[in-house]
Each structure stands twice: as C-alpha cells, then as structure tokens.
N, C-alpha and C positions, 0 to 999 in steps of 0.2 A: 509610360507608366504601366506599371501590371496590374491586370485586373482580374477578379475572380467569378468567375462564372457564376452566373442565376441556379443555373442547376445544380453547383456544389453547395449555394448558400438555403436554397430551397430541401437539398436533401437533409443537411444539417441539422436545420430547423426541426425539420420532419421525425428525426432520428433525435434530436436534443427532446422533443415535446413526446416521443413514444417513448423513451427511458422511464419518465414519470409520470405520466398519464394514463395509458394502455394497463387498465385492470388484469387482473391474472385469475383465470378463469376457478384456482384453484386456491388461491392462498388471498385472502383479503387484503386491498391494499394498504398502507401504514398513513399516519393522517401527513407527513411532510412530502406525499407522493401524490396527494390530491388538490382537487382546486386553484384557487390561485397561489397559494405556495408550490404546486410544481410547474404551472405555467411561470415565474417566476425565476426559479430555478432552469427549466429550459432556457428562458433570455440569458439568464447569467453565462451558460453554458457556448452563447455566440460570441462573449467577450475576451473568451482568450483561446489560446490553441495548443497551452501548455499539457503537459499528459507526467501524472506522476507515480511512480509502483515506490507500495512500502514492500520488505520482506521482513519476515520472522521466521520462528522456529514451528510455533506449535499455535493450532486454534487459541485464542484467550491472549497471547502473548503483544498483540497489533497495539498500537495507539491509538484508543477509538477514538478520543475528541479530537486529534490532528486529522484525522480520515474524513470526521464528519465537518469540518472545516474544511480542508481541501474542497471537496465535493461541493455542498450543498452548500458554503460561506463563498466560494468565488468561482466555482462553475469547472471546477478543473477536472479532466478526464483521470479519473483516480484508480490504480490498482493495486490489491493485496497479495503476495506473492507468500503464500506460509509453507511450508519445506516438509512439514509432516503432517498429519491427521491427527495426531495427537493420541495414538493407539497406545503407547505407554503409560499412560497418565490413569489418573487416579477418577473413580466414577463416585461421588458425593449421593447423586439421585437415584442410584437403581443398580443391573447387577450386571451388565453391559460392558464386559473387559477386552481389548487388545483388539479383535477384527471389529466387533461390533462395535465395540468403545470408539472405533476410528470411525466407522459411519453414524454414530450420534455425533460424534464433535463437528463431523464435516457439513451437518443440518444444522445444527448448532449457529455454528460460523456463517452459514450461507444466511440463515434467518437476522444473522448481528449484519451481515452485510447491506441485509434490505435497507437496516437503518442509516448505517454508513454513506452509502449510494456508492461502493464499489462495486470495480469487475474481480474475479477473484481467480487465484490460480495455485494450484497445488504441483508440490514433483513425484517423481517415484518413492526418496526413499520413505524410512519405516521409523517410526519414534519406536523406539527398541525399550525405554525406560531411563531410568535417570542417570545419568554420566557424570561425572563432575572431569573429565579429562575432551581435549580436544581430540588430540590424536585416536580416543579409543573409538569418537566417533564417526570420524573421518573412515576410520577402518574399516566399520562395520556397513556405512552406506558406501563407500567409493567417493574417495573425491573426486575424479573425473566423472561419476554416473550425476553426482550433485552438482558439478557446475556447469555440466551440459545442458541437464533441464534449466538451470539456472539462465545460462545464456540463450538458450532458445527460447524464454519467457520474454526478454528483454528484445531477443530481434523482431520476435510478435508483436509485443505491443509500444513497443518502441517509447521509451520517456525519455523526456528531458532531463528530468531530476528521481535519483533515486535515493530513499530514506532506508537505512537499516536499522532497524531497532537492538540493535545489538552490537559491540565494540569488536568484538570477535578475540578477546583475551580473557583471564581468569575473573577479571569482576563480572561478565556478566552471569557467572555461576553453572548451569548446567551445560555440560559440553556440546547437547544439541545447538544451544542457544552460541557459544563462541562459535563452533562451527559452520553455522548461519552467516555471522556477523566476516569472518575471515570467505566466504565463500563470494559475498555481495561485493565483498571490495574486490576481490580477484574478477568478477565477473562485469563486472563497471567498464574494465579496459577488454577484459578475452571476449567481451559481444562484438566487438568492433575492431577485431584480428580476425582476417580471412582467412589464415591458416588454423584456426580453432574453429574444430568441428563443419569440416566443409558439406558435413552430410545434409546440416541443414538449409542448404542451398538450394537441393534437390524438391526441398517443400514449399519453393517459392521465396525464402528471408533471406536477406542482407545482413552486412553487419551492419551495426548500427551503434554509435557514440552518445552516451550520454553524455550530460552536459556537466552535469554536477549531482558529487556522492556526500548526502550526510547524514550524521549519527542520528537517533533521537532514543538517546541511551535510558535502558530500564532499570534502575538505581538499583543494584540490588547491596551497594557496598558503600553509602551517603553521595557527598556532592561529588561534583564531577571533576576530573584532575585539571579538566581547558575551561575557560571562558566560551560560550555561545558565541557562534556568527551572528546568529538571526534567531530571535526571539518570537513566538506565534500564541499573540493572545486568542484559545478558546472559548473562554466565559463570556463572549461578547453575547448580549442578549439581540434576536433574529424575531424585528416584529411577526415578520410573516408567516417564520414556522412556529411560533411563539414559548421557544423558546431557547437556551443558550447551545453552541454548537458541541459541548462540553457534556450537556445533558441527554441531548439526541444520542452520543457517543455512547452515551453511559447505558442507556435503555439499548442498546445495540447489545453492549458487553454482557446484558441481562438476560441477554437470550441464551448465553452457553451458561444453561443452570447444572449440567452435571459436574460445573467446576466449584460451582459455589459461588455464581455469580449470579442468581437470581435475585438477591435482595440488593444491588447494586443500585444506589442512588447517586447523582451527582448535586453538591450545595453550589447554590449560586453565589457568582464573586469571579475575581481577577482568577485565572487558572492559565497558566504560559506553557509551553512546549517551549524548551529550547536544543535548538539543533545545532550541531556544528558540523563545517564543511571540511572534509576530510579527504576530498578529491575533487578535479576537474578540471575542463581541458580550456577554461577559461581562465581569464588575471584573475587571483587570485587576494581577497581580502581579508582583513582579518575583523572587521565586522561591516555584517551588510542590513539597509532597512528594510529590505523586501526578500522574501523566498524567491521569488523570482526575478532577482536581480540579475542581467546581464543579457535575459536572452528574449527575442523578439517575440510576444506574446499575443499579435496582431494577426490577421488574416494572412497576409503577408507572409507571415512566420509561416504556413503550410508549408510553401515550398521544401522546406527541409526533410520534408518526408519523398519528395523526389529526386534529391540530390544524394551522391554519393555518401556514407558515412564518413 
C-alpha cells in the first residue's frame, strides 16, 4: 500500500494553515482569512489535491463567485491566469490611462484576489484597447508570444482542470477576450507537447496534461448554444465565513472600483455557474454531477505530479 510521508502531510498543513492565517504586515487581513473561518478552510484544503487555473482577458473579466467557491467552498488550490493588465480600458475613478491604468487594475485585481483566495498570474502581452476582431489581436500580441506564457503558466502550476471564461469566437465580443478563449484551448494540449517550447525545460518544467478544459462563458449574446456539463451552485450560504460564496466573490469584484465596480453587491438566493466540458483526455460525458468527476482527488492522487505528463 503507498503511503504518504509525515513530513509531506506536516508541511501541507503548515503551508494550508500559513495561506490564511499569517497576517500581512502591510495590508490588513480580510475577515474570511481570520479565526476559525481560516483554520477551517486550511482543513478543507487537506481533502483534496485537485489544483484548478481559470483564464481571462482583462482584470474584471474573472468569475468571482466560481473562484470564491473553488477556493474557500472546497479547499481546491485555485488559479487566475488574466492575459493583460487591462491598460486599455477605460478609468471610471481618476485620471490614470494606459501604463498606469495597467498598474491600478493589477492592485485592483490582486486586492479582488485576497477575497477570492487565488494565486494569480499575468503574461507579457498589452491590452492595446478595444478590438472587436480576433485576428487583429492575435497580430498585435503574437500568437506564439501569448501561448508561450500561456503554456509556461500551466507547466508551473500545473491543474487538473482548466476554466476559460471565454469561447474564443465572435459572441464573446472583444477580440481580446476571443483571443484569450482560442489561446486556452490551444494551450490545454501544447503544455503537454515536448516539442512546444522546449526552452522551458531549461527552467526546471515538464509538460504537463491537464485533465479537463471547460467554458464558463460570459454571456454577452443571451443563452448559451450547449446544454451545461456540470452546474455549480454559488449562492450556497457558508456558516463559517457567514456568508454566501457568491457574495465573498462579489466584495472581491468591488475592489477593481476604476471599472465601476465598487457599488457591486451580490442578492442572496440560488446563483449557478454553469460550465461546459469542451476538452479532455478523459471518457468523455455529456453531463456530470461533480466538477471533479473522474479524477483521483485523494492524497493518493499526489503522485501525479511525479509521474510523466
């Protein structure tokens, strides 16, 4: 029988309970990151060993209450993978355009993130301003520069499952945002081709295969063309952080106020995410009752991270 060392379950623990607990000398910590709500959420954080990255386009664009679910509703090592800083974009609060506009939203975002309880990750290129074509943006950042970073995020932090908020076709409207949604699918399978980008080798990473790629599309054109795989109620009300996973999200998304998102409340009630499976290297269903259907979520399951992609 295999069994898992003290000293990986001791570090674990050690590193699950410092995530949430260990004050920050510099920024006050949030109330779902104190007391027995982050002792709490450190336990939950023993029970599985799944590891999930969303991506997007631009700061603001994320699924805050599927993030704050993930995370802090079932323990899962969560990351945000956003593709630009948002230096295009339009500043609501102040007079802060294009370089500096890009370092408010990235404060912004890091402060939505506290609430989230992601890791977060940015790439090179530049939100250049509003596209409404794919191609023109693909041009302007390089598609090989964008899916490099793209796959060297993936062989870092390695997921099981990855979420695109984007379809990567005309409905989701700004060609940043297609261009995101076409790059995440392409890069699902190119992290885990040793002949794509072998320089990343030299830095220590592997490839690495996720398990399963799905939409969790930003409506910008009504309902959706597919039926949902997997449905994720976030309005579930969380005695211990007291209150719904939905709402957590939402005080997250209230932190990037140069969008307009400071008066950002969320009403309490049923609130669903629904995602659909769009890739993976598993049988493949056309509805499942868990997001984490298929793959070994148990200690156990580590291994995976030493085994060949």
């Amino acid at each position: 029988m295999k069994r898992v060392p003290l000293l990986l379950i001791g570090s674990l623990i050690f590193d699950s309970l410092g995530e949430f607990v260990c004050p920050s000398a510099q920024v006050q910590e949030i109330v779902e990151n104190q007391n027995a709500a982050a002792v709490w959420q450190a336990l939950l954080r023993l029970r599985t060993t799944v590891t999930v990255l969303h991506t997007t386009a631009h700061p603001d664009d994320e699924n805050e209450a599927l993030l704050a679910w993930l995370s802090r509703g079932q323990g899962v090592r969560t990351g945000l993978l956003t593709l630009t800083r948002g230096e295009g974009g339009a500043n609501l609060m102040g007079p802060e355009l294009f370089d500096a506009l890009g370092v408010l939203r990235t404060e912004e975002l890091l402060a939505a993130g506290r609430y989230y309880g992601v890791d977060q990750f940015f790439t090179r290129v530049v939100d250049f301003g509003f596209s409404k074509r794919l191609d023109e943006t693909l041009e302007k950042w390089g598609r090989e520069t964008v899916l490099r970073d793209v796959v060297r995020v993936i062989r870092m932090y390695r997921p099981d499952i990855i979420i695109s908020r984007f379809r990567g076709d005309p409905s989701d409207g700004h060609g940043n945002h297609q261009a995101a949604g076409v790059i995440t699918r392409e890069a699902f399978r190119a992290a885990a081709d040793p002949n794509r980008f072998p320089e990343h080798f030299a830095e220590g990473l592997r490839p690495w295969q996720a398990k399963k790629l799905y939409l969790a599309p930003f409506r910008f054109g009504g309902d959706d063309r597919e039926p949902p795989t997997v449905e994720i109620e976030t309005g579930t009300y969380d005695p211990l952080l007291g209150r719904t996973y939905r709402e957590i999200g939402r005080e997250g998304l209230s932190r990037q106020r140069s969008q307009g998102a400071g008066q950002a409340r969320a009403p309490r009630g049923s609130s669903r995410v629904a995602l659909r499976l769009v890739d993976t290297v598993l049988p493949k269903v056309e509805r499942e009752t868990s997001l984490f259907e298929g793959l070994d979520t148990s200690w156990l399951g580590l291994e995976k991270l030493a085994a060949p992609a």
